[in-house]
N, C-alpha and C positions, 0 to 999 in steps of 0.2 A: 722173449716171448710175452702176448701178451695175457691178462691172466683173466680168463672170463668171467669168473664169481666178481671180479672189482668191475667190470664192466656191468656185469649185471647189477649192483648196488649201485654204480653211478644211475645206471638206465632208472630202478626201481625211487632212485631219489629224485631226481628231476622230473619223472612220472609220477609221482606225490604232489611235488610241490605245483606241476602244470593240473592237476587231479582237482587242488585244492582250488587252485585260480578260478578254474573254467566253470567247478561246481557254480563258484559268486558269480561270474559272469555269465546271466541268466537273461530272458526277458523281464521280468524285473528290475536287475540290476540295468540294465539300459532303459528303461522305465523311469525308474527313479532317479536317475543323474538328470536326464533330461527333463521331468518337471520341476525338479527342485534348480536348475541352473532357470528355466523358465521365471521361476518364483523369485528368485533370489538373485541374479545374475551374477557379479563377477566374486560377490561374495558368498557363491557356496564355496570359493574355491578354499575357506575358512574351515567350513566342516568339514571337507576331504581332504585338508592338513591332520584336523584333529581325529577324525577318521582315522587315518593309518599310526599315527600314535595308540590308539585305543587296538586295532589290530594285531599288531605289533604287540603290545605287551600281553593281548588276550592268549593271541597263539603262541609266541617262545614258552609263556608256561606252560598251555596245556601240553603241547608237544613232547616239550623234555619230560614233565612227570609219567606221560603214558611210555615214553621211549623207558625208562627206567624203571617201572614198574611193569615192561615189557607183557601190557596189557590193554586190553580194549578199555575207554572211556565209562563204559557204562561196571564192568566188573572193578574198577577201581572206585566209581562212587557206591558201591555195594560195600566195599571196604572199610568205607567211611562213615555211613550211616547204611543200615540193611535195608533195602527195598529202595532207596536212593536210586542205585542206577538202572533199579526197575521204570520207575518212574521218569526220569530222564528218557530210557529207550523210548517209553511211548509218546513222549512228546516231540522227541526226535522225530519218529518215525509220521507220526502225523502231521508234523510239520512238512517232513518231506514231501507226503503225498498231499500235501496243501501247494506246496510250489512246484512238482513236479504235474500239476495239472495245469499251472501255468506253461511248464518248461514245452511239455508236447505241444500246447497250442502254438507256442514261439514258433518250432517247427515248421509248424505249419502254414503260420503265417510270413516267415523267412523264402518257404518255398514258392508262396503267394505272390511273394514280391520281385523274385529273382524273376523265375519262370511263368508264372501265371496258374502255377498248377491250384485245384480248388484246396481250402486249410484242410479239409475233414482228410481229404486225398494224401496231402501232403506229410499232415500230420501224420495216419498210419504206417504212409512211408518209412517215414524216420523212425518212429516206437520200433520195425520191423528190422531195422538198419542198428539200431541202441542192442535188441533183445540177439540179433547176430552177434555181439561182441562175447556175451556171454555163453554164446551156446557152446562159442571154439574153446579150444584145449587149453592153449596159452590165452588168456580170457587176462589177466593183470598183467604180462606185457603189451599185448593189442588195447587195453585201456591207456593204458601209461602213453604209447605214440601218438595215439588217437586225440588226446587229451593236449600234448603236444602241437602236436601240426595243426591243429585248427585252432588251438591259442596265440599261435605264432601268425594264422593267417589274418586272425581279428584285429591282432593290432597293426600290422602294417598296411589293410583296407582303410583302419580307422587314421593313420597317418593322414592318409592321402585326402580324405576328405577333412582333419582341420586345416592343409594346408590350403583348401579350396574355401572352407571358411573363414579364414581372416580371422584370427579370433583377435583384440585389443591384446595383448600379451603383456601391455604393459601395467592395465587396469585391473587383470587378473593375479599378477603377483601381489600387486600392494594393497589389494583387497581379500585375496589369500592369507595379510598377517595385520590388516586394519580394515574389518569388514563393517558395511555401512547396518549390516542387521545378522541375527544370531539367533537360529532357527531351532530350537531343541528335538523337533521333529527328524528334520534333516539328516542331522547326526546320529541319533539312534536308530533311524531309518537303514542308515547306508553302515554301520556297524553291522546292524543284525543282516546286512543283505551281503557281508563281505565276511565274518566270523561268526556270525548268530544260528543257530538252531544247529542241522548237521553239518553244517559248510564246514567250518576249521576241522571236525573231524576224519573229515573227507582224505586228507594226507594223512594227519596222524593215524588213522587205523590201517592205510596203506601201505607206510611204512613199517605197522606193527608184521603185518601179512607178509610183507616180503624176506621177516627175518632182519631188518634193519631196528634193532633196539638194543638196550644196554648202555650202561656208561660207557663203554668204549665207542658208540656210535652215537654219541653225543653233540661232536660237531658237526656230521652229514646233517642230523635231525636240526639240529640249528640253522645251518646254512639252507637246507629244504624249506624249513619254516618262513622263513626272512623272502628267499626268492618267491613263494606262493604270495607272499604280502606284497612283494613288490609287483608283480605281475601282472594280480586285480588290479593295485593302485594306479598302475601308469593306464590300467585300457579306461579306469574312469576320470583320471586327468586328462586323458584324450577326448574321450564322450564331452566330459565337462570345457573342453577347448574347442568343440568342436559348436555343440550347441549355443554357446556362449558366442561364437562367433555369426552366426546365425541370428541370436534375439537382439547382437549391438548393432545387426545393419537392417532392423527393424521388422525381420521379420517374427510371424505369429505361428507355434505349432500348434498342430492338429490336434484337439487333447484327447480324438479316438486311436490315436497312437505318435506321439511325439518324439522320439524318435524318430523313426519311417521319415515324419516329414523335415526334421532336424537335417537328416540327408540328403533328403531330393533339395531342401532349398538349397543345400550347400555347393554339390556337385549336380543338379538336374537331374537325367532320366537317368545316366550311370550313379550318380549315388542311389537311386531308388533299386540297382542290381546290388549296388554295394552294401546296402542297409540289407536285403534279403540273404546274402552269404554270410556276414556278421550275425543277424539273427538266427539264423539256420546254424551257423556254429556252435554260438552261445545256447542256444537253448538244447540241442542234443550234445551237445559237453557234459549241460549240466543236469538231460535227464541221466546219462550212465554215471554220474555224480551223486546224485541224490538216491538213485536206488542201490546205487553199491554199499554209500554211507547209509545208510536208513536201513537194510539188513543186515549189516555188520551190525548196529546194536541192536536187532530183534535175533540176532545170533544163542546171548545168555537165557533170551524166553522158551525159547523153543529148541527142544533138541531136534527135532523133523527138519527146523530153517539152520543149526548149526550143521546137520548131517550134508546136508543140499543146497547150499548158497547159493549158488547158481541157478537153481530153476527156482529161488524163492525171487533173485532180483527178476528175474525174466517174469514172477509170474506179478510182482510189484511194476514194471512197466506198464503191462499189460491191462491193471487195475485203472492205473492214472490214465494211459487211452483212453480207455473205456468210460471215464468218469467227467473227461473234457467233454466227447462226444454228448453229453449229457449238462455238463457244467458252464464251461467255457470259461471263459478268460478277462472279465471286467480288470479294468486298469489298476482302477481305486483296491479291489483287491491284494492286489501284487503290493502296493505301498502298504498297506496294512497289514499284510503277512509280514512283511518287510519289519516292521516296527514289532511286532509278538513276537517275531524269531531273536530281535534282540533281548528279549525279558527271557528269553532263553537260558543266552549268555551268562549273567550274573550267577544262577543255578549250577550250571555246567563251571564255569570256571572258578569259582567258589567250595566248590568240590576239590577241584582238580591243588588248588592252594593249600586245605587242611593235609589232600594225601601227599603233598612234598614233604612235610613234615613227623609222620607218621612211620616207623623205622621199618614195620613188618610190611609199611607196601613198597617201599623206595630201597629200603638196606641203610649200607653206611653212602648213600649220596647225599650230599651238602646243597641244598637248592639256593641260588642265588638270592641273598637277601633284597637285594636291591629289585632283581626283576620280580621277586614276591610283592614288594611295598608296590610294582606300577600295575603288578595284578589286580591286588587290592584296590588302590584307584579307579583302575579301569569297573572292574566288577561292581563298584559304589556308585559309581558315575552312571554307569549303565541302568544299574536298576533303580535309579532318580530319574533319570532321564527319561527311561520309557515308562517308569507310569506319567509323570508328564504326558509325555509324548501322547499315549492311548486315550488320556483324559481330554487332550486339545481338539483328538480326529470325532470332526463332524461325521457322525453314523445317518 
């Protein structure tokens, strides 16, 4: 027979790790691959090497320390220093509804492209389509598929169109590990837009939710983590093969949205449907991404939002709506959020490293020395990078 409680941890872990992808792969995240492969050509494919290194060692730790400390992110940096993961919550949380005013307009403008529908139109659609997920009963298994099927559908639309672009493949591997330029923007950009602000917590706290924690579910959380890195990683090695392919047969994108035109040149008027169900994917992926993670830590502030999580994300969509209709969605912004969501990181997971070591939040777990020192790295690396990085962007 077979045993449903394991079926339902496999569903609840793969629904993590597709949770955590789809959050990153945002309108921004398809934003920023395609200006910076613009900028850069076959050597950004350098920073999305060093990228998923930097990923990669960001998330295995936060993951396991929250899985074993069988707690939310922001109550375990309370542990560490008091009002810590006060502080963290709200920069999480304004972070989110900084890119989740982006994510709705993707929406909308995904629905723009597919169908012709108008963005304002479109966008409500979707916010109404995201705030349905929460209203139903099973509301974290209907995220978990949801989060699935249309991460699965991004990347095989996006297949099809670099095989339409031609990308040089050969000039993108050997500039991949000998690039002609080395962009510090880039990299801190596409960190903080793939691990940076709430995105990596995005799975971790859904696996906290679903009862998947403890050293005994140490390797689900490991194997969950890895596949969410791997996930984002291959849809922006695709974007990035894809674009790339596109700038080496000369053509010029659009830079009121470069993507969009990254597709139409590649595939014509069916890539400009394709580029609309990829957008439309991405961006209500990653609004029920961004409001589910972005309540989970205004959870510890508010007992009214730990009592009622659900009608607090429902009424956090509802906000970011509301706040497009009003704001909108400039480019340059999205890359800029993109780079402060990494100055994030180094806080957040700098945290997350003192509480591996700490006995009263972890017990007797032994945290990998090794993956603590690429913590460290990474966390160092980061918060060099992005004040750089912030000090470069022309305001």
């Amino acid at each position: 027979m077979t045993d449903p409680r394991r079926g339902a941890i496999t569903t609840a872990t793969i629904g993590a790790a597709f949770l955590m992808a789809t959050s990153a792969i945002g309108p921004g995240f398809l934003t920023q691959t395609a200006v910076f492969t613009a900028q850069l050509g076959a050597s950004f494919g350098f920073a999305i090497l060093i990228s998923i290194l930097f990923d990669l060692g960001a998330q295995l730790n936060i993951w396991r320390v929250l899985a074993v400390a069988r707690r939310r992110a922001q109550d375990v940096a309370n542990d560490v220093l008091p009002g810590l993961g006060y502080g963290l919550a709200g920069l999480v949380a304004l972070g989110g509804l900084a890119f989740n005013i982006g994510n709705i307009a993707g929406t909308g403008l995904g629905l723009n492209a597919l169908a012709g529908i108008e963005v304002k139109t479109g966008a409500a659609v979707s916010a109404a389509i995201a705030i349905g997920i929460f209203v139903a009963r099973e509301a974290g298994r209907i995220m978990d598929r949801f989060a699935q099927a249309l991460g699965l559908v991004m990347i095989a639309l996006t297949i099809y169109v670099v095989i339409s672009a031609r990308p040089p493949l050969g000039e993108a591997i050997i500039r991949t590990v000998a690039p002609l330029e080395i962009d510090a923007l880039s990299i801190v950009t596409i960190v903080g837009g793939t691990v940076g602000g709430y995105i990596t917590f995005a799975g971790g706290h859904r696996l906290i939710d679903a009862g998947i924690h403890g050293t005994e579910s140490l390797g689900r959380v490991t194997r969950a983590a890895t596949l969410g890195i791997g996930v984002a990683s291959l849809m922006r090695i695709l974007l990035f093969l894809a674009t790339l392919g596109v700038v080496a047969h000369g053509a010029t994108l659009d830079p009121a949205n470069p993507p969009a035109s990254a597709f139409q040149h590649a595939a014509g008027a069916i890539g400009q449907r394709i580029f609309g169900v990829v957008m439309w994917a991405a961006a209500i992926t990653s609004v029920v991404g961004s409001a589910y993670t972005s309540v989970s830590f205004l959870r510890s502030v508010s007992r009214h939002i730990d009592r009622a999580p659900g009608r607090a994300t429902i009424a956090f969509i509802a906000v970011s709506a509301a706040l497009f209709l009003v704001i909108g969605r400039p480019v340059a912004v999205l890359v800029l959020v993109g780079a402060i969501n990494g100055l994030i990181l180094p806080i957040s997971l700098g945290a997350m490293l003192i509480a591996a070591y700490r006995v009263r939040i972890v017990g007797e777990y032994r945290h990998p020395v090794w993956l603590a020192a690429a913590g460290v790295v990474v966390a160092v690396a980061m918060a060099a990078l992005g004040v750089r990085a912030i000090l470069s962007v022309d305001l």
